[in-house]
C-alpha positions in Angstrom: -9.1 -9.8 24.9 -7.5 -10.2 21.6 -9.5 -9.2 18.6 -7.8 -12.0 17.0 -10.0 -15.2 17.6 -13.1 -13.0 17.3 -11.3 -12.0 13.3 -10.7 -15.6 12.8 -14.7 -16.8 13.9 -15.8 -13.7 11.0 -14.0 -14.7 8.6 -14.4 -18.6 9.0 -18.2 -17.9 9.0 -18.4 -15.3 6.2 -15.9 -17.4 3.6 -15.5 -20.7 4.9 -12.3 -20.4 3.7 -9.5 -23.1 2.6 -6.6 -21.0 3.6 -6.7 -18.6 6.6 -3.8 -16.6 8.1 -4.4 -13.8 10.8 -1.0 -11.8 11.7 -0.9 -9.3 14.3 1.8 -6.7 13.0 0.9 -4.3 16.2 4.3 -4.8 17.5 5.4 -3.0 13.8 3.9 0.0 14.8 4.1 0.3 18.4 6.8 3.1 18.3 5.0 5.7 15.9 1.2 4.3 17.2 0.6 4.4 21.0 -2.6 2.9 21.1 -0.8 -0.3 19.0 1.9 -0.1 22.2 -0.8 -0.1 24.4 -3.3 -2.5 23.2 -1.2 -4.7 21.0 -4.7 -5.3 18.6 -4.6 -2.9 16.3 -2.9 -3.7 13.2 -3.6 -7.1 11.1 -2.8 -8.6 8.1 -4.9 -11.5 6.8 -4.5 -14.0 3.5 -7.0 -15.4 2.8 -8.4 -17.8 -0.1 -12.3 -18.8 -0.3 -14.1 -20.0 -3.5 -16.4 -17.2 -2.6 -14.2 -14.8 -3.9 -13.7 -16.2 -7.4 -14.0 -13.9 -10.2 -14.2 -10.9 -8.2 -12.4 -8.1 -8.6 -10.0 -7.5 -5.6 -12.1 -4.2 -4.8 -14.8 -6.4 -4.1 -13.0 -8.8 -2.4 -11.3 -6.0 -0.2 -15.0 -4.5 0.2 -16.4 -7.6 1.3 -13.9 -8.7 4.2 -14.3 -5.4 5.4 -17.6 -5.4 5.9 -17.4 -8.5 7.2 -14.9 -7.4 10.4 -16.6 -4.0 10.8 -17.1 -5.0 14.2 -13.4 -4.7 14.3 -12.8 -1.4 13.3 -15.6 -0.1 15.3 -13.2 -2.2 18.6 -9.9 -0.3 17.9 -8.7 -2.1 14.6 -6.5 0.6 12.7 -5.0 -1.0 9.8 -5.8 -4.5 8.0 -3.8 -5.9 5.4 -5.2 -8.5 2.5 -3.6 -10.6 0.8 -6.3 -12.9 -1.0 -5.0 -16.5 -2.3 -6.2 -17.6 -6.1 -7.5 -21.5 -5.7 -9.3 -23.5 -3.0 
């Protein structure tokens, strides 16, 4: 199963966020990463914008939506990408 829709649910609950993108870059990395050829769920990039994240710095921000998907990591998630979104 794709950790995908699992990302998607932790974020939307977390942030309630206005925007929300969820790319799966595995395929980028299958030839130097053999667990990203073989499970296809291991490298993400995300942008995201949420009100929550207003005047924070983008440490925090980073910190924060990490924490959020550690259940991620702790599934096989290897790299994660952020790109967060000024405005609602």
């Amino acid at each position: 199963m794709s950790l995908e829709p699992q990302i998607r649910a932790a974020l939307e609950a977390a942030f309630q966020p206005s925007l929300l993108e969820i790319v799966n870059e595995s395929n980028l990395h299958a030839g130097h990463n053999p667990e990203a050829a073989a499970t296809h769920d291991t490298h993400y990039r995300i942008r995201i914008s949420a009100s929550s994240f207003a005047g924070k710095s983008r440490v925090s921000q980073h910190r924060e939506i990490n924490a959020a998907l550690k259940f991620a990591f702790d599934a096989g998630l290897h790299a994660l990408a952020i790109e967060v979104k000024s405005g609602n």
